[in-house]
N, C-alpha and C positions, 0 to 999 in steps of 0.2 A: 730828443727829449725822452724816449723810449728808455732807449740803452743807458741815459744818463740815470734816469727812476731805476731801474735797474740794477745799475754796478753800485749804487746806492744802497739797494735792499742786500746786495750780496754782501756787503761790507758789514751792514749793522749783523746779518746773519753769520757772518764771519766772527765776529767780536762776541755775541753773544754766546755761538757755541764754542769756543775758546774758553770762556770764563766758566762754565759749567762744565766743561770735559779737562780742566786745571786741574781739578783737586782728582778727580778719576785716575789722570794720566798721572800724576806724583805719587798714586798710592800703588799703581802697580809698580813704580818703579819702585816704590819701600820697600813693597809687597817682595819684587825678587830680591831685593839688599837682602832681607829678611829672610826667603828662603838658604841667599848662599849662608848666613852664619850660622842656620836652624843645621844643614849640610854640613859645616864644621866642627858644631856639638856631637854633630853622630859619628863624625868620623873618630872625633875622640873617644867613643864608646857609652855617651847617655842613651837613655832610653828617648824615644820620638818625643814624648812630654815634658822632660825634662831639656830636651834638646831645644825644642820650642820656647819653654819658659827661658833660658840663659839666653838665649839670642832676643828675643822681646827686652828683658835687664841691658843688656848691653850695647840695644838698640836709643833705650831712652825710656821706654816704658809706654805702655798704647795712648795717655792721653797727650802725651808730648808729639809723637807723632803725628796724632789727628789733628794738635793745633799746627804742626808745618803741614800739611795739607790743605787747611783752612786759611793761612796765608801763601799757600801759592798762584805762581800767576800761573796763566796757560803756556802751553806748549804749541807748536806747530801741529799741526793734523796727519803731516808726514811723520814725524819723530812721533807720534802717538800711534800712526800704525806700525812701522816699525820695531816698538817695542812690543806691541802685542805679538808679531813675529819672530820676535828673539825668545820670550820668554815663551811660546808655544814651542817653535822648535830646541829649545833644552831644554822642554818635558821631554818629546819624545824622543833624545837623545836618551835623558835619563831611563826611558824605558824600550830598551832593545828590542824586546822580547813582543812587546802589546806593537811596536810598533812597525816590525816586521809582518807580523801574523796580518796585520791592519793593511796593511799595501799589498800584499800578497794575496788577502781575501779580495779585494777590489780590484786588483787587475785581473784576476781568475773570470770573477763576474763580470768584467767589462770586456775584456779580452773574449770570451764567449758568442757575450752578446753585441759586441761588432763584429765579429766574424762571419756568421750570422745576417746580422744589419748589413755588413759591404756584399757578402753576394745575393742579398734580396736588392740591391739596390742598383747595383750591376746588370741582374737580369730583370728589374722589373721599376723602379723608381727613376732612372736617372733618363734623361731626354738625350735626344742626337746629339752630334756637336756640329751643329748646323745653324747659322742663323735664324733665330726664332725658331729654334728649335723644339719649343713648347707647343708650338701653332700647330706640328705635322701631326697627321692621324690618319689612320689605317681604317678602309669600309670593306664589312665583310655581308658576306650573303648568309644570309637568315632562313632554317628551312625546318622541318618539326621537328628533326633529329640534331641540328646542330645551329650555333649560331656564329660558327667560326669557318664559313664557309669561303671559300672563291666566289669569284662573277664570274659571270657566263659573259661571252666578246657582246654582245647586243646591249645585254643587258648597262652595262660596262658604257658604252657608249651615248645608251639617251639618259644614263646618269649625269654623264661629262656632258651635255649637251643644255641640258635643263636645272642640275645643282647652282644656286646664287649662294650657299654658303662657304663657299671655297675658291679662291681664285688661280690654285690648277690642282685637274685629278690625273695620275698616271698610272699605267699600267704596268706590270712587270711580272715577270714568275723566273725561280729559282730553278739549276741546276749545273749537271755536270756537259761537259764535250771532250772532245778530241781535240786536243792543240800542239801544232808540231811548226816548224822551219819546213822552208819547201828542200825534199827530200831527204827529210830524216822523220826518225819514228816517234809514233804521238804519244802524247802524254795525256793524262787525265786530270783536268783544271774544273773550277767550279767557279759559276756566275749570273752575272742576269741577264735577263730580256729585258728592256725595257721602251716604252713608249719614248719618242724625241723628246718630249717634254718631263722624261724625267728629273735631271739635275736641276730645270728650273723648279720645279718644286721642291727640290730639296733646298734650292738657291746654293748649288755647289760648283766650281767650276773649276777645268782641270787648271794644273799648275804648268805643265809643257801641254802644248799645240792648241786643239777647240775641241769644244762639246758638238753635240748632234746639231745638225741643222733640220729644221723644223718635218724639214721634209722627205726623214732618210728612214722615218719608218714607215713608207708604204711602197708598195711592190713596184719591181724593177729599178731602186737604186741603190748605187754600188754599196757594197758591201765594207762596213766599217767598222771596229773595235776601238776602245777603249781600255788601259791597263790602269790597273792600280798600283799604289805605289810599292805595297811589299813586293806584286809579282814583276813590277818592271826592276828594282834596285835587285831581287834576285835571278833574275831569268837574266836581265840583261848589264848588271852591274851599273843600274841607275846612266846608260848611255843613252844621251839626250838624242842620237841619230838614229834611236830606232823611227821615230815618226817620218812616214811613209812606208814601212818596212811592209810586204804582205807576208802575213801566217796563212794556216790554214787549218780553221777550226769547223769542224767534223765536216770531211774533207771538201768546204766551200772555201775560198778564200777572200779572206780579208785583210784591210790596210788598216796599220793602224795611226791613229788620227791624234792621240793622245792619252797624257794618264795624270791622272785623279789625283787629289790631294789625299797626303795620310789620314788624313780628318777624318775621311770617311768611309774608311773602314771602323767597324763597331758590331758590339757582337748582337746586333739588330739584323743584319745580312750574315749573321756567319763568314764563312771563309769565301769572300769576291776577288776574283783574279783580272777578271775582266768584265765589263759589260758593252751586249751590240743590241742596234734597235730591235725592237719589237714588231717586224713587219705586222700591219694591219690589212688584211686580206680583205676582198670587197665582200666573201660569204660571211665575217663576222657578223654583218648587221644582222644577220638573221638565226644565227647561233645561238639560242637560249636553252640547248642543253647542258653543253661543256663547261663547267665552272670552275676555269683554272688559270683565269686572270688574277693575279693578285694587286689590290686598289690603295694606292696611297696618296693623300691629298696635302693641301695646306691650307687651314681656317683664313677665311677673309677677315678683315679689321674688325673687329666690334663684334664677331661670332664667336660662339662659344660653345663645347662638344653639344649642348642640352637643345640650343637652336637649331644645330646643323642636323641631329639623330630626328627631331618633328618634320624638317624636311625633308629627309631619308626616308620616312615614313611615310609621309604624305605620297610621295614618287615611288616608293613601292606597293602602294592600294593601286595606285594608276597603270603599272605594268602589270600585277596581276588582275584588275579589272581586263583590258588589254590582249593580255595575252592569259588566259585562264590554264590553259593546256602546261604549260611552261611555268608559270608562276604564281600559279593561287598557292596559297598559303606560305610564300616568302616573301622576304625584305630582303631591307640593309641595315647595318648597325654600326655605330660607327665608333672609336675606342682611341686613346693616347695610342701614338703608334710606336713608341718603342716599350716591348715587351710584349704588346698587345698580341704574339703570337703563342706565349704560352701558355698552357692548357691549364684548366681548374685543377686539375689533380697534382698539377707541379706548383702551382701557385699555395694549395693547400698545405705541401709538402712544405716549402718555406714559408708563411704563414706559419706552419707547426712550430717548427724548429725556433723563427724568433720568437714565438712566444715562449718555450720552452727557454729558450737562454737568459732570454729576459724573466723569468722566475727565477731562474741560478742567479740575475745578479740581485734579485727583491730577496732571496733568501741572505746572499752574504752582506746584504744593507742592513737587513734584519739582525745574523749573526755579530757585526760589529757594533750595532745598535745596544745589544744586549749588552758587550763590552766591553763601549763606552758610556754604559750606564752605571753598571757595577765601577767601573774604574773612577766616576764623578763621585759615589756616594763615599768610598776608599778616603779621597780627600775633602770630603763634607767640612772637617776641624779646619782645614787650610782655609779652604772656603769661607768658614765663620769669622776666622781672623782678619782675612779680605775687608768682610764686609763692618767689620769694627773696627777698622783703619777706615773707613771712609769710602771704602767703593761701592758703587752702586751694584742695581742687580744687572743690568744691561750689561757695565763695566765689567762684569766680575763674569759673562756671559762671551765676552769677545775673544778673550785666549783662548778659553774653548773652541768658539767658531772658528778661528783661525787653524786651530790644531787640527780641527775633524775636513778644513778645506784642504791642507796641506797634506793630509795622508790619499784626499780623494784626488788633487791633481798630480801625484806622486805616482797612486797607482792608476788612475785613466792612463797617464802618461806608457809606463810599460804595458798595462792592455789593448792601448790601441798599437803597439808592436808587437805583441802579442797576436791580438787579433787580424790585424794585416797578415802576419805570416802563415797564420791558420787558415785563413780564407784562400790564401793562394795556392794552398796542399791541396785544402779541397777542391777549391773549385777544377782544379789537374783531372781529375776522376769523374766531372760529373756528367752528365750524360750528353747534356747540351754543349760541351765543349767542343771546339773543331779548330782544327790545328793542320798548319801545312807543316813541310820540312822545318822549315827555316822562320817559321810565323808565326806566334801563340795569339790566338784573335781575341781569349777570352779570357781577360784582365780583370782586377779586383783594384782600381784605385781607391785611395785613400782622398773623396773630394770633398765638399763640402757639405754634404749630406752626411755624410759619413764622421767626419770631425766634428759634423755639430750633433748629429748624436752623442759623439762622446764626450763631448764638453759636456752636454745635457744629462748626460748619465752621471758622470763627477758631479757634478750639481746637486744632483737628489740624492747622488749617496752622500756626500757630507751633510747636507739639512737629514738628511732620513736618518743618521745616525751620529748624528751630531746635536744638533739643536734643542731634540725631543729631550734628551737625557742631559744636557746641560740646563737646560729651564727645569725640568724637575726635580735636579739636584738642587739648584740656585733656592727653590723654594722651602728648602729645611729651618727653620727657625736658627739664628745666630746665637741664641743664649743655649740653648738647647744640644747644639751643635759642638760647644766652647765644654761644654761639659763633658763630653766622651773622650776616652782615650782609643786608642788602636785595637784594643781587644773590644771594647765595648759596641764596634757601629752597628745599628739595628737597622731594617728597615721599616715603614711607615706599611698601612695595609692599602695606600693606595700605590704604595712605589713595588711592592711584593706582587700585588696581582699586573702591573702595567708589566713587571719582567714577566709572569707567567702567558700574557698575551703576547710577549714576540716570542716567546719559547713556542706557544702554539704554533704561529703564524709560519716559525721556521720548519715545525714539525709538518702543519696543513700543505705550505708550499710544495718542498720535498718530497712529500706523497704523490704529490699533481704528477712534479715532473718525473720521480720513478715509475709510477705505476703506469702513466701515459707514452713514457719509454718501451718500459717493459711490452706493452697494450701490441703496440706497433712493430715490436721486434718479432710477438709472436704470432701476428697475423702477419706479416710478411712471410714468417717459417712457415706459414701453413701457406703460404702464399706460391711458393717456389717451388714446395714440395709437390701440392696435387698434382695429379693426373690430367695433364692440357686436354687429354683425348688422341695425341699424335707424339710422334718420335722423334726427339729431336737429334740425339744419339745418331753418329754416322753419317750425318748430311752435309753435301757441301753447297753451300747457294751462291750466286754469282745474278747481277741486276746488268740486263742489256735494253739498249733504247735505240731502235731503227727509226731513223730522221731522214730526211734529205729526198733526193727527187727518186734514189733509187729504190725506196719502200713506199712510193707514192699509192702503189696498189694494193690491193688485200693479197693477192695471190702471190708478190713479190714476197710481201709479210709470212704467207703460208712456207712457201717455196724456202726460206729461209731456217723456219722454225721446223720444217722435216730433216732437214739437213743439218741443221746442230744436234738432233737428237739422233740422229743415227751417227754421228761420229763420236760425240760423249756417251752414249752407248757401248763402244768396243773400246772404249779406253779400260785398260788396267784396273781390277778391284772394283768397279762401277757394277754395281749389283742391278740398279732400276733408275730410269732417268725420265723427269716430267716436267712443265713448262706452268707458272701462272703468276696472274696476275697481284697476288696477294700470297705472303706467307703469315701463319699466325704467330708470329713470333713479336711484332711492336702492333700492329692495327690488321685488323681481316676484315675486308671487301666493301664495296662502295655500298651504303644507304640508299636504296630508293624503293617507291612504291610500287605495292604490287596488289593485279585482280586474279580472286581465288572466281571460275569457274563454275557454276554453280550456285555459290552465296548471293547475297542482293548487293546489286554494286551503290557501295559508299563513294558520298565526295571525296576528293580525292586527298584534301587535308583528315580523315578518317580514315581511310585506306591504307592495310598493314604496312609496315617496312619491315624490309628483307636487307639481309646483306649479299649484293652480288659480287661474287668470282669466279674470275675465267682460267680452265684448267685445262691442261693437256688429258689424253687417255694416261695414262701413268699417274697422274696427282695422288690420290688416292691409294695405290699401294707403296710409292717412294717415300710418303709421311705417314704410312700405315697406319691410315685410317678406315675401320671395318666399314664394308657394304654391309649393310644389315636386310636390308632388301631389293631387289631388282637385279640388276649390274650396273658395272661401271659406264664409262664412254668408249664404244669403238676406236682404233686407232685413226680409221678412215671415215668418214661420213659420204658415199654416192648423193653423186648430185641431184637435188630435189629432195633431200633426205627431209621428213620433218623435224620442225625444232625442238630438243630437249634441254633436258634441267635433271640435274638429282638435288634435291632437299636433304637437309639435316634432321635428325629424327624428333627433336622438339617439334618442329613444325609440320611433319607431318600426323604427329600427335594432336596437334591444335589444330588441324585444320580438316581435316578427315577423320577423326576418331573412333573408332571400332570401325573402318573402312581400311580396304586394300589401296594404299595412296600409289599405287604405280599404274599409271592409264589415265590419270586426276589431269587435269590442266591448268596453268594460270600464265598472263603476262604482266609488261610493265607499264602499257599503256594501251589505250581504247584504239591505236593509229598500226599497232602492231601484231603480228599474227600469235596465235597461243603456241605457248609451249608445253609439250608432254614431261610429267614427270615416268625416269624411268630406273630410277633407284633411289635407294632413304640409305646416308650416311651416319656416324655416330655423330653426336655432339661434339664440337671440338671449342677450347677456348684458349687464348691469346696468352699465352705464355707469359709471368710476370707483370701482368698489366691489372693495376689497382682499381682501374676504371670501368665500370659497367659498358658491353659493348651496343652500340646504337640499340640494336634488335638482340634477341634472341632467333632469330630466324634465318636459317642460308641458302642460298641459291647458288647451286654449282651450276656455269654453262661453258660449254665446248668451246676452245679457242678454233676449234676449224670450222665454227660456224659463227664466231663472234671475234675475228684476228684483234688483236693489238699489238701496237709495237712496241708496246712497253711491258716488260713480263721478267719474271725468277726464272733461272736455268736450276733446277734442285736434280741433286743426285746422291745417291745412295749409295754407298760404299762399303769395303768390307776393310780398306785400310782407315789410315788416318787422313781426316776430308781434305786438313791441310797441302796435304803429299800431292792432289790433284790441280792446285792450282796453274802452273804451268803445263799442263797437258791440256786443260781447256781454255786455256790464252791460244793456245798454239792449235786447237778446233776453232776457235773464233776468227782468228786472222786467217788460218786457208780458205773460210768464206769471205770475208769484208778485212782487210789489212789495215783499216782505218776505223773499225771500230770499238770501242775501249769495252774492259769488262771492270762492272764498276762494282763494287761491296761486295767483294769475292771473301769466301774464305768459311771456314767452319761455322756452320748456324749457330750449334751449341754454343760456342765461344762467341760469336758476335751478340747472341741472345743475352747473355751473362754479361759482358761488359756495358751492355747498353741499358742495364738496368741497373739503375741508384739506391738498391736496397740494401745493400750490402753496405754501400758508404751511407745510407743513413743511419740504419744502425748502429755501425761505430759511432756517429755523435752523438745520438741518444745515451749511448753507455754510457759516453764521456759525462756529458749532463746528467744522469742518473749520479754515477759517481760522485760527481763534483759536490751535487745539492745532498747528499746521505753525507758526504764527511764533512759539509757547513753544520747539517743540521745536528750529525752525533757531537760536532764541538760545542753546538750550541746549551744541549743539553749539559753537556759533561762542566761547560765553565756556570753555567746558573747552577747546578746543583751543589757546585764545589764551593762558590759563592754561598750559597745558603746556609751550608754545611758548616762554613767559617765562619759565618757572621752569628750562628746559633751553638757555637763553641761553651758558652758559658751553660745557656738551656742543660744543652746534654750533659755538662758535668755535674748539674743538679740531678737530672735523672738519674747518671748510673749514680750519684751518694746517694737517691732515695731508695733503690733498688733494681732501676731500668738493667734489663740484660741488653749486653752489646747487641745482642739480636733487633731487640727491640730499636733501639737507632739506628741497627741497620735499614729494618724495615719501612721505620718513619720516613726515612730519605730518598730510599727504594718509592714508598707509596706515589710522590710527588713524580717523579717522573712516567713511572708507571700512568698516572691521571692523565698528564700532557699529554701522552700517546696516544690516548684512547680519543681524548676529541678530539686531537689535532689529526689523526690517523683517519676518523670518521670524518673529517670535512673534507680531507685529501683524498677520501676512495669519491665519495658522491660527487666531489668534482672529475673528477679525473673519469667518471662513468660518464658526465655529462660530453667530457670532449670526447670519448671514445664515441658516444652517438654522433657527434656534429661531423666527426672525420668519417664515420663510415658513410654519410649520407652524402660524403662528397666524394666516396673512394668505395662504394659500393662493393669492389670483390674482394676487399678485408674482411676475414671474418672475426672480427676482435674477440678475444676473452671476455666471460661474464664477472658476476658478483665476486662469483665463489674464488676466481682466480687473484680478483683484489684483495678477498679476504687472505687468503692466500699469501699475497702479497703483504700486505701489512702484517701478518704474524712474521715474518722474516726481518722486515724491520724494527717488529716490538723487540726483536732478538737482538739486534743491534744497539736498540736505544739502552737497554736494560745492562749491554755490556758495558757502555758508556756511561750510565748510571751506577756501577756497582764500586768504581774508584772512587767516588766522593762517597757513598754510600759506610765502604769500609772505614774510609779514614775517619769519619764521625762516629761508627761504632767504636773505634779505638782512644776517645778522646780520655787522656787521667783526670779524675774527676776534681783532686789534688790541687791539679797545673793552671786548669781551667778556673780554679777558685780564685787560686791565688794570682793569676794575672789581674782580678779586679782589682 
């Protein structure tokens, strides 16, 4: 009964708009009869008026026509769209020129800004490829200084034990090993730890052999690996007989059990070669210092991030009630887990950049908008005739829409090839990229995110500069209209200032994105430039990690760390050699609290934060950084020695002032003995890095009184750092033959490539560039426009007296006005995003007023030279020519 009322109502709906789009769809077919014979007259050499009138004559004459209009029946709805797309597409045949320039502005600005859009979306929007891969998310520990922390093993575990918002949490952390064939030499492979029950929350499972069994991450069983699929198809030519094979990774050995589907690699993990369980040792449960579990979960049915974060919450008042020592003043937090590990200051960075690109395409929306405005009023007289043959306004509205959709699916079309290819350049360079021999892990598809942006982007640029200027052409009076010839079309003063408002709007945009360009290029140059405090010039660093049962002691750790340095010592050109745990070059030294000695002690959520690292005696003159008071650290410390610190000289400004701070004391908690300070360092800061560091505050402490096995080998040289690499391979294996040296190599050079300023810059220019030459054409084709359509004006002028100057200036004046508001809305914006970026990028120091002002005089120069072509031509008009074409 439904469907039957239904295909009923569609029918009479069918019939009716048939009979009302009849006469519409016959008149654009007259309509183009009419332009080819109007086409024929010109060829033969009439003027456009006269050409018009013979072809009307020889058509029948307008009322004959409008009565076959009135007697036709309808058309099909297909052959009515149809024609709307023949007669749009030979316009834009007929004009080469508008309609080249039109596809080319629109994939410039689309091509931009999916470029753009694919690697924001790459690294920060698109989910696992995982089933329900929306549901995974990432908990991180929450502490005053950060909110992007690890879990502590304890902590970690009475979260898994008491969370109802997830039905599995797993633990894992990332790194490198030693991976070789029994009796041949290791290689350096990167992967993860993970809890047994990692895959099942990913719901991933291998494609050759099985996953972990429940019970192979806790101590005393056998030892097992998992490959992935790039590193089995290259390591082993994809040979399914590896499983059971043993390796031996950093040198324990293991069998391996299976390997992973490709799925799941993604550049969430970086570069995984493998992954083996995550033994849970029985001291974790009591472990609430170390926070270097990393937690990923999966939402249970019906839960949602906002549910799961209040009971995150709730269980972290409970452990910090609990345990107070350990965990007053942190949480959990809990976040999408793909992407969720990139930092605010990278997120900001592309946040920049799309919104920048995305002005380069509102500007060439704009730019075409202006366009195909002036190009609709051009044929106003066409227009009128339309609409006196019988077509509507809508009708007389649709070629146009058609035309302005075909140019914008025309050019999406080549900017999303455009843009694909542009993303994949960049993203080669960008810092987070990670790349094996034979692997690029970090891919830029074209997926559905991605294509539906740019569908959506075609979409608003055809309405955006389409529609607007077709319905306000549409609305010129037909009698009015009928009357003009080619030299006469004026505009109206509401059609004069709408074009003056995208003239602005191209000039205001343009300003955003150059001066905000510009903003950013030069607070990075001052950025690269300053003085870190330390030398980077000459150094070679090299990252070593002691694991396994045979560093199980602090003294094995010592024992180790005196004999690397006396044999990198007497290597060749090796000027100074020193050991720690942090260089300043990406991040310097762990965040934690600390009690000043004297002062009233604060709770411990109030309680300063320092940044602590651990250094060899050498640190300090190998990165030549000045003792300013006390000395350094002893090579040796005798046993019983007490504990020391040197501080940075900020902090001992702040915390002792007009005081002698060497003899001062402080520690890191109320359970642990004081330490002496017994020297004040210069201030040093992080090479490159946009981002304000936790503290302003540093704690140097002695690796022979603080070992770790994780630590920089930095040396100082007098050759090239490069040239040392193979001499201290070759000190590292006459101690341990199995263990690898990892991120060797020139600091300088590893500091410089690792930072993205250099490649953001170039796309700023690009985007600077792009949006200055939308906007000087913008300028140049309104003014020339103007210039044209006021052809007759200025011939009266200069017969009254006017000096060519005089038109020159009048034409000059107009553009000259545009700049000036459109110029002042683009500097106060573009000040207002230089504050919102520095409040997220703190050690920019962005340019002031004076530099935008600055900046806009450079562009008034530009606009004014753009302006001076139409400007001339209108001073030069014969006053004669100009009469007599009325």
């Amino acid at each position: 009964m439904i469907f039957a009322r239904l295909g009923s109502f569609v029918r009479r709906f069918t019939r009716v708009f048939r009979r009302r789009s009849s006469e519409n769809s016959l008149s654009a077919e007259l309509a183009a009869h009419l332009d080819a014979l109007t086409d024929r007259h010109l060829a033969a050499g009439l003027s456009p008026a006269d050409a018009r009138n013979a072809a009307l004559c020889e058509f029948g004459g307008v009322e004959q026509i409008k009565e076959r209009c009135r007697d036709a029946r309808g058309l099909p709805w297909l052959e009515y769209a149809l024609r709307d797309f023949q007669f749009a597409l030979r316009a834009l045949v007929r004009s080469p020129g508008f309609t080249a320039i039109a596809i080319s502005t629109v994939a410039i600005g689309i091509g931009l800004s999916t470029a753009q859009f694919s690697l924001m979306n790459t690294i920060l929007l698109r989910t696992f490829p995982y089933p329900d891969g929306d549901k995974l998310v990432r908990v991180f520990g929450v502490s005053r200084t950060s909110d992007r922390l690890g879990l502590p093993p304890a902590n970690f575990l009475d979260l898994k034990s008491s969370a109802r918002s997830f039905t599995a949490i797993s633990a894992f952390s990332m790194g490198e090993a030693s991976f070789a064939e029994p009796g041949q030499p290791t290689d350096l492979v990167s992967g993860l730890s993970a809890s047994a029950d990692f895959l099942d929350a990913l719901q991933v499972r291998p494609t050759l052999g099985r996953a972990f069994r429940s019970d192979e991450d806790q101590p005393g069983r056998p030892n097992v690996i998992l490959l992935t699929d790039h590193f089995w198809r290259q390591r082993y030519g994809a040979d399914p007989g590896v499983l059971g094979r043993t390796v031996r990774l950093d040198r324990q050995p293991y069998t391996i059990i299976g390997v992973l589907p490709a799925s799941f690699e993604s550049i969430g993990w970086g570069t995984v070669e493998y992954i083996r369980p995550l033994t849970i040792w029985p001291n974790f449960a009591t472990d609430r210092k170390n926070a270097w579990f990393r937690c990923i979960a999966r939402l249970a049915p019906g839960r949602s991030l906002g549910a799961a974060q209040s009971e995150l919450t709730v269980i972290g008042r409970q452990l910090a009630a609990a345990y107070p020592q350990d965990n007053d003043g942190n949480g959990f937090r809990v976040a999408k887990a793909y992407g969720a590990d990139v930092d605010s200051a990278a997120q900001s960075v592309h946040l920049l950049l799309t919104g920048l690109a995305t002005l380069v395409l509102v500007v060439a929306c704009v730019n075409l908008s202006g366009l195909q405005f002036a190009r609709a009023l051009v044929r106003e007289r066409e227009f009128a005739i339309r609409v006196a043959l019988g077509a509507s306004r809508s009708r007389l509205l649709c070629p146009l829409i058609v035309e302005s959709l075909l140019v914008a699916f025309a050019g999406s079309g080549l900017g999303l090839l455009v843009g694909h290819v542009a993303a994949t350049m960049i993203a080669r360079h960008f810092q987070s990229i990670e790349a094996s021999a034979n692997h690029q892990v970090f891919l830029v598809p074209i997926d559905w995110h991605v294509a539906g942006f740019g569908i959506a982007a075609a979409i608003i640029a055809a309405v955006a500069f389409g529609l607007a200027p077709a319905w306000l052409a549409a609305r010129r009076s037909t009698s009015a209209a009928l009357k003009l010839t080619a030299q006469t079309i004026t505009t109206s003063r509401t059609q004069h200032r709408i074009r003056g408002l995208l003239v602005l709007g191209q000039l205001a945009l343009a300003t955003v994105v150059m001066s905000t360009a510009a903003g950013v290029t030069v607070a990075s140059h001052r950025l690269l430039a300053r003085d870190p405090g330390w030398n980077l010039d000459g150094l070679y660093t090299c990252w070593l990690g002691l694991s396994g049962d045979r560093y199980s002691s602090e003294h094995a750790v010592l024992d180790f760390q005196r004999d690397l340095l006396e044999r990198v010592r007497s290597l060749p050109g090796v000027e100074v050699a020193a050991l720690g745990s942090a260089l300043p070059n990406v991040y310097f030294g762990d965040p934690i609290s600390a009690e000043i000695e004297g002062r009233p002690v604060a709770p411990r959520d109030k309680q300063p934060i320092v940044s602590s690292i651990l250094v060899s005696a050498d640190y300090f003159a190998t990165l030549q950084i000045p003792v300013l008071r006390g000395a350094g650290f002893p090579r040796e410390f005798p046993s019983g020695s007490p504990l020391v610190v040197i501080v940075n000289e900020t902090m001992a400004q702040t915390f002792w002032p007009n005081e002698n701070p060497i003899g001062k004391r402080l520690r890191f908690s109320a359970t642990e003995p004081w330490r002496q300070v017994i020297g004040v360092v210069r201030d040093v800061r992080v090479f490159g890095s946009p981002v304000a560091p936790p503290s302003a505050f540093y704690v140097y402490r002695p690796l022979a009184q603080s070992p770790s096995s994780y630590f920089t080998c930095i040396l100082r040289t007098s050759a090239a750092p490069g040239l040392l690499a193979p001499d201290v391979r070759r000190a590292v294996s006459a101690i341990d033959p199995d263990l690898p040296v990892r991120r060797a190599g020139s600091l300088r050079q590893i500091a410089t490539e690792s930072n993205s300023f250099p490649l953001l810059n170039k796309c700023l220019g690009l985007m600077a560039v792009i949006s200055t030459g939308l906007a000087m054409l913008g300028v140049y084709a309104m003014l020339s426009q103007l210039a044209a359509q006021r052809t007759r004006e200025f011939g009266v002028r200069i017969a009254l007296g006017a000096r060519p100057a005089d038109i020159y200036n009048l034409v000059l004046r107009q553009g000259t006005i545009l700049l000036a508001i459109g110029g002042t809305l683009g500097v106060g914006c573009s000040l207002a995003v230089s504050r919102l970026l520095h409040s997220v990028m703190a050690e920019l120091e962005f340019p002031g007023l004076m530099f935008s002002l600055g900046f806009l005089a450079g562009l008034g120069l530009v606009t004014w030279l753009a302006a001076c072509v139409p400007a001339r031509r209108a001073a030069r008009v014969d006053p004669v020519s100009a009469l007599r074409a009325e």
